[in-house]
LUMKEDREN-549936 format. One line per 2 residues: number of its first residue (from 1); for each residue x negated, y negated, z negated of C-alpha. Coordinates in Angstrom, 1 decimal, padded with zeros to 4 digits. Layout:
# LUMKEDREN-549936
NUM = X:Y:Z | ...
This chain:
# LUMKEDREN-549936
1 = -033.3:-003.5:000.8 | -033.2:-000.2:-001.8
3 = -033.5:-000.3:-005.2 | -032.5:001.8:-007.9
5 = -029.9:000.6:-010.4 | -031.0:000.3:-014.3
7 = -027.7:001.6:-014.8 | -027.8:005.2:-016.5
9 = -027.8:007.8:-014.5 | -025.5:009.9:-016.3
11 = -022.6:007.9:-015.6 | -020.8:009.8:-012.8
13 = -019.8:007.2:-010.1 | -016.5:008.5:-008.6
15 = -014.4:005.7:-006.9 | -016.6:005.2:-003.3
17 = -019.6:005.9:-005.2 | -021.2:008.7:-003.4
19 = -020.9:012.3:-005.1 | -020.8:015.9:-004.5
21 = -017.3:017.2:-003.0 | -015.9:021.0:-002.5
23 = -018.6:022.5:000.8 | -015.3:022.8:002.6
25 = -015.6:019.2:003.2 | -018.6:018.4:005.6
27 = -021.3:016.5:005.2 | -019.7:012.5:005.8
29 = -017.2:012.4:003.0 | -016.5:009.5:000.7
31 = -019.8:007.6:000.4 | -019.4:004.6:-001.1
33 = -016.6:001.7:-002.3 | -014.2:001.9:-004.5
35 = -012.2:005.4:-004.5 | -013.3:009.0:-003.7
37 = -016.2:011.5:-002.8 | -019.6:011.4:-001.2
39 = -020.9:014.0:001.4 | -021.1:017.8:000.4
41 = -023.3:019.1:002.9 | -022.4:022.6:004.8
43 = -019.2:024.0:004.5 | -018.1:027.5:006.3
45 = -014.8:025.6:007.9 | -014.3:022.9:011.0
47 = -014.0:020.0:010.2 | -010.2:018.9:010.5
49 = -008.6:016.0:011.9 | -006.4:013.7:009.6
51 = -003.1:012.1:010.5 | -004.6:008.7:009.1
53 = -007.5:008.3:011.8 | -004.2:008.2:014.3
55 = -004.1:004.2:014.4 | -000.5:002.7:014.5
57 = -002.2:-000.7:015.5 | -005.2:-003.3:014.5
59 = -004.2:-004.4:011.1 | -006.6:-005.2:008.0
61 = -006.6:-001.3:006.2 | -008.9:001.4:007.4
63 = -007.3:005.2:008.2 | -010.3:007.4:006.6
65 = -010.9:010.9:007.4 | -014.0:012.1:005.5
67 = -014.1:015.6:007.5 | -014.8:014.1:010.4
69 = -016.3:010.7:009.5 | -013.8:008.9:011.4
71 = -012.5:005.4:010.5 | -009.6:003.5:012.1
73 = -007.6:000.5:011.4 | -004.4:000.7:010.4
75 = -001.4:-001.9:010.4 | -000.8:-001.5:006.6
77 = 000.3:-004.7:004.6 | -000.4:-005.1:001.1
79 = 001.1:-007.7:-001.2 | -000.4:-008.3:-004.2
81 = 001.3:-010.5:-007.2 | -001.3:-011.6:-010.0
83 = 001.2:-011.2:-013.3 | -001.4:-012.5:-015.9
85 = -004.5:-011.1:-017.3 | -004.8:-007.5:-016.8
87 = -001.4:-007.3:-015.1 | -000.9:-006.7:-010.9
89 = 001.9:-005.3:-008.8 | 000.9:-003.8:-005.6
91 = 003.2:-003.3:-002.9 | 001.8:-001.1:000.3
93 = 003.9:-001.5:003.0 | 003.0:001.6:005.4
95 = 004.1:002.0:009.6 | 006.7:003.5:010.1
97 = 005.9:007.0:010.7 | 003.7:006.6:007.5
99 = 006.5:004.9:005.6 | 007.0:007.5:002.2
101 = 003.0:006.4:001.7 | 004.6:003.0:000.5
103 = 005.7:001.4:-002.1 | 005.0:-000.7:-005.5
105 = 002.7:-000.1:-007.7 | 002.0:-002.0:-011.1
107 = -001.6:-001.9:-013.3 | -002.4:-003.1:-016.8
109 = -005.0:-002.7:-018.8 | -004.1:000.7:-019.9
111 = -005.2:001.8:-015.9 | -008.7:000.3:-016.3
113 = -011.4:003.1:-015.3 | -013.3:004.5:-018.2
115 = -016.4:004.0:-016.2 | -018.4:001.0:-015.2
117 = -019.2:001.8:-011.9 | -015.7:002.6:-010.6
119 = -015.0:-001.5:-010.8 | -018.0:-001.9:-008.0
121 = -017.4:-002.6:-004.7 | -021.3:-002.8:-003.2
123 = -023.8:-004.4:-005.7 | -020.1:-006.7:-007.0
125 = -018.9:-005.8:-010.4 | -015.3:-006.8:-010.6
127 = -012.5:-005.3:-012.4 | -011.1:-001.7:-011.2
129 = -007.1:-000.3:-012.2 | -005.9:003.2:-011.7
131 = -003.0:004.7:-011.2 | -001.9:006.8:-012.4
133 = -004.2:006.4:-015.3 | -007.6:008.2:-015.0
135 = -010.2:009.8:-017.4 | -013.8:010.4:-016.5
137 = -013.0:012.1:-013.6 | -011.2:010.7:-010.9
139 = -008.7:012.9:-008.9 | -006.5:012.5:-006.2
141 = -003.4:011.7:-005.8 | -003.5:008.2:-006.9
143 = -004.0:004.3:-006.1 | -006.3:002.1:-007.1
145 = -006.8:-001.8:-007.3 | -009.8:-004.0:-007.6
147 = -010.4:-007.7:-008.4 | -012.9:-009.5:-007.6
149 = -011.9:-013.3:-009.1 | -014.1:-012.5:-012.2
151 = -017.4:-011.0:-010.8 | -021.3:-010.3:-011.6
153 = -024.0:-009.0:-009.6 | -024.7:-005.6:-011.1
155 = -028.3:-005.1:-010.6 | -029.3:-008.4:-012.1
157 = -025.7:-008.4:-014.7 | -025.8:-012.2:-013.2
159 = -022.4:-013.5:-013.4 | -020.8:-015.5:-010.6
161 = -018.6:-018.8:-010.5 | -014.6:-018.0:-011.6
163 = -012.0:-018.5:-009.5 | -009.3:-020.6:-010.8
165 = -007.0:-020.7:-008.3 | -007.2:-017.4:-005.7
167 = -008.1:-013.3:-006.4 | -009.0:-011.0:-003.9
169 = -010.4:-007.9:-003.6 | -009.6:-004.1:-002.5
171 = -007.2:-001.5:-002.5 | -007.1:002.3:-001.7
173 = -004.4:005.3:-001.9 | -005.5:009.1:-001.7
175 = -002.1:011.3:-001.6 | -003.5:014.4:-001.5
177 = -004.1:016.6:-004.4 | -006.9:017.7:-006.2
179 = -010.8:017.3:-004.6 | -010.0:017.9:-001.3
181 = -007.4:014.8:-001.5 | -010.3:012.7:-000.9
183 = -011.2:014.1:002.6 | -007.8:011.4:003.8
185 = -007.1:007.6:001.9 | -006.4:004.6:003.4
187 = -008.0:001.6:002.9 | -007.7:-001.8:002.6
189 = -008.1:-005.5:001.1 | -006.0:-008.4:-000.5
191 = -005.6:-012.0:-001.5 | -002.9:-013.7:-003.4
193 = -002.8:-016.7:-005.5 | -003.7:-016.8:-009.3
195 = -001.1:-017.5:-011.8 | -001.9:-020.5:-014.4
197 = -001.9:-024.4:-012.9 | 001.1:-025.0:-011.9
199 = 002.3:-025.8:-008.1 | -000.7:-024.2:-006.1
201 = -000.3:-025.2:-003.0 | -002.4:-024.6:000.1
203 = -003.0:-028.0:001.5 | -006.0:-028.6:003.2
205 = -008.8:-030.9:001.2 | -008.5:-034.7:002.9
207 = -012.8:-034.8:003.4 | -015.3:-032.1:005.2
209 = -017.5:-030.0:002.3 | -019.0:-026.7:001.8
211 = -017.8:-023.5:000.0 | -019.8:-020.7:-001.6
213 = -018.7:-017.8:-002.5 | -017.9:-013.6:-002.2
215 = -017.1:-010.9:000.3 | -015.9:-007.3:-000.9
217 = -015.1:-004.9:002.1 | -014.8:-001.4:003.3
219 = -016.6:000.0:006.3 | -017.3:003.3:008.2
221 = -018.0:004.6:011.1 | -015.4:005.0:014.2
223 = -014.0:007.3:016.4 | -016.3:008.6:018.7
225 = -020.0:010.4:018.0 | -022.6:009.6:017.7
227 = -022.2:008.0:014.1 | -024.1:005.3:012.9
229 = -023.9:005.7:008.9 | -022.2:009.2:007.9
231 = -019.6:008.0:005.9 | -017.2:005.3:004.1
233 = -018.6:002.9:001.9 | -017.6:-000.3:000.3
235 = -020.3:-003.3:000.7 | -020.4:-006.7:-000.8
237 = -022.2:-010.2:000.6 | -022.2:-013.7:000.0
239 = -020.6:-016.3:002.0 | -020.8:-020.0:003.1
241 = -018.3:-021.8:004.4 | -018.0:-025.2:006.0
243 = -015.0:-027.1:006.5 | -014.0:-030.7:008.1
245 = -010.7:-031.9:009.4 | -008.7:-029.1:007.8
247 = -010.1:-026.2:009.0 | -012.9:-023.8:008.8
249 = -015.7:-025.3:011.4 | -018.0:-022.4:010.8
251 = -019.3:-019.5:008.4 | -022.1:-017.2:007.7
253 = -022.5:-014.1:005.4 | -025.3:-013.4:004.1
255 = -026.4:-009.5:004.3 | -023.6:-006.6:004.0
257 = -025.1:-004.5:000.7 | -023.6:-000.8:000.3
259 = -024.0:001.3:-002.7 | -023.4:005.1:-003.1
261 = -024.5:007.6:-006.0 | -025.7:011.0:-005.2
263 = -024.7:014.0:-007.9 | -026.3:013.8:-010.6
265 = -028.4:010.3:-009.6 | -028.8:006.5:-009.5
267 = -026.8:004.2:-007.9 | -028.9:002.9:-004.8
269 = -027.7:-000.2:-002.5 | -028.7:-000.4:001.1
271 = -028.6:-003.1:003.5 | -026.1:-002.5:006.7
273 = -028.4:-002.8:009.9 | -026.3:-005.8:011.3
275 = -026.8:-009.3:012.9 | -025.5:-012.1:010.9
277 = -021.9:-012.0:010.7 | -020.3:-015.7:011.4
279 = -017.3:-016.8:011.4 | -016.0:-019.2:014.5
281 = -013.8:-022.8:014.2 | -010.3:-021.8:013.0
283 = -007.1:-022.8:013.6 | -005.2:-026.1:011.8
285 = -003.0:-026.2:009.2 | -000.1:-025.7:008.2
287 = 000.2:-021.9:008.2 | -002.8:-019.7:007.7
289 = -006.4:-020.8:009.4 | -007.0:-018.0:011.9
291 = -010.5:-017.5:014.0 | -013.0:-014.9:015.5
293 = -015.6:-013.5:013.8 | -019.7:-012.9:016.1
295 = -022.7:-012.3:015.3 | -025.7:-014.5:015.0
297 = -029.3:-013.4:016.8 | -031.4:-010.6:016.0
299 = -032.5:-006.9:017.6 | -029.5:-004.9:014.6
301 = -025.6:-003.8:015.4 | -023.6:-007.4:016.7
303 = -019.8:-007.7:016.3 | -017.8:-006.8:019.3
305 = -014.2:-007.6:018.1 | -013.2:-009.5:015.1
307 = -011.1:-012.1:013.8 | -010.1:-013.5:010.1
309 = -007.6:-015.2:008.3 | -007.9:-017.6:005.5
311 = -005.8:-020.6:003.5 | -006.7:-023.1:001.2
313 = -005.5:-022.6:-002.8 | -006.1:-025.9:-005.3
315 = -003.2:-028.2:-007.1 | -002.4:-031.5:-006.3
317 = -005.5:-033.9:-007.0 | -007.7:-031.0:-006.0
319 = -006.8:-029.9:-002.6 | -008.8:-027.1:-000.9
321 = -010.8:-026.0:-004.4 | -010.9:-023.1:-003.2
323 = -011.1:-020.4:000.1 | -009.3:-017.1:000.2
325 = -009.0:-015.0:003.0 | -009.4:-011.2:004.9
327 = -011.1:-010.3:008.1 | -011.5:-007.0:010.1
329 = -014.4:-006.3:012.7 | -015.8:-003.8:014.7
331 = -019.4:-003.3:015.7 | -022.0:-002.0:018.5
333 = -023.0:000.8:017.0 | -019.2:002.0:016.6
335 = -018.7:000.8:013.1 | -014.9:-000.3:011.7
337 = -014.6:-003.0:009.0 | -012.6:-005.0:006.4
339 = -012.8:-007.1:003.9 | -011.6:-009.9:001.8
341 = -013.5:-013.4:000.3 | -013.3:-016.1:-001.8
343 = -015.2:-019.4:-001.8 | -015.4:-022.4:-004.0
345 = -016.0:-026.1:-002.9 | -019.0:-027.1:-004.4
């Protein structure tokens, strides 16, 4: 699938919306998600390694090094406290090595983006914060936040079913400075609880149903040559989600949509060349319901590694309203991925 957005065209997508980037970065930079450049073509320098495509370890975050198109996961925990409308702390806990990368981080509304397409993650419209505060330009350093609890598709402005009870969404950081602070980020995705009903708790619902529901994520490709997509993008897909006995039984997303906007163009949305990505029984309860994630049949890219983790967020009398969770995956064709979801009984 392509299509053009009606969006206008003179809005400059920064944030993991493709654009033009210094020529000293090659051809494979920031492409598409929620936080940097797209790929500037030629350049008179090699490209150059960066320190965050070392991995410390599988975790749910991505090490992204635009020069050389080279994606890696990275053992980075993010915690993420909803405070209230408009109002998030985000703490980054980095390895060791990387530890002055972490710390906490708060938004309100005064760190929305001034543009539109900086809150979408794929063809999702959620809600984007900056910090520190941006105008329309984005530059590095800085970390950013999105929220996907609230969410419309933006080619058709359709809203989607609220979330009550969980948020999720991404999260990036760029330390660097000026332009060429996009060429290194790290990436990543969250879920936390909603403030509002009181006692959420995660008990699992007491009869089988189905969920519906969202995916945001981050892919790109690997280590390794030769590379499948050029780049870093964020995509977005539905989910389904069955569930009997207190755990997940099984899952399906729909297809993986990326977006990306050229210099001085549209916003186009492509769909990744995968197999169905499903997810596999999970664990029980208590503690967090934990599976693999494969592929279902067809001739595309099929999941070689993956696994997910999810829990249950409701109040008493409604148990299990509602599905939050993160998983990571790798793919045939050398791909690295993550991403977070939320689904709603229905």
């Amino acid at each position: 699938m392509e299509s053009n957005s009606k969006k206008s065209p003179a809005i400059r997508a920064l944030r993991f919306l493709g654009r033009a980037v210094p020529a000293a970065l090659l051809a494979g930079a920031l492409a598409a998600c929620g936080g940097g450049g797209g790929g500037g073509g030629g350049g008179s320098r090699a490209p150059e390694p960066c320190d965050s495509q070392n991995s410390r370890g599988e975790g749910f975050a991505l090490g992204s090094c635009a020069a050389t198109s080279t994606n890696v996961f990275q053992p980075i925990e993010a915690n993420v406290v909803v405070n209230g409308t408009d109002s998030y702390t985000l703490t980054l806990g980095f390895p060791a090595d990387l530890a002055p990368l972490g710390g906490t981080t708060g938004f309100t509304a005064t760190n929305r983006p001034p543009s539109e397409l900086r809150n979408i993650i794929g063809v999702l419209q959620g809600q984007a914060y900056e910090d520190p505060a941006q105008g329309q330009n984005l530059t590095p350093p800085y970390v950013a936040i999105t929220d996907f609890f609230r969410a419309a598709d933006f080619e058709t402005d359709t809203p989607l079913p609220e979330f009550r009870f969980a948020s999720f969404g991404t999260w990036e950081k760029f330390a660097g400075s000026g332009l060429d602070g996009f060429n290194e980020g790290y990436l990543g995705i969250w879920f936390a609880e909603r403030p509002g009903p009181p006692n959420v708790v995660p008990n699992a619902p007491t009869v089988a149903g189905s969920y519906s529901g969202r995916v945001v994520g981050l892919v790109g490709d690997g280590p390794g040559e030769p590379k499948a997509i050029g780049g870093r993008f964020g995509f977005s897909a539905p989910i389904t989600i069955q569930v009997a006995g207190g755990r997940i039984t099984e899952a399906q997303l729909g297809e993986l949509t990326i977006s990306s906007q050229p210099a001085g163009g549209s916003l186009t949305a492509s769909n990744l060349a995968m197999n169905p990505v499903v997810f596999r029984e999970s664990s029980l309860p208590p503690g967090p319901l934990i599976g693999a994630l494969a592929s279902g049949g067809g001739n595309e890219a099929t999941i070689t590694s993956g696994e997910y983790e999810a829990r249950f967020f409701g109040i008493a009398g409604e148990q299990g309203a509602e599905i939050a969770g993160r998983f990571r995956f790798t793919t045939s064709n050398g791909l690295f991925g993550v991403a977070s979801f939320g689904a709603i009984r229905q």
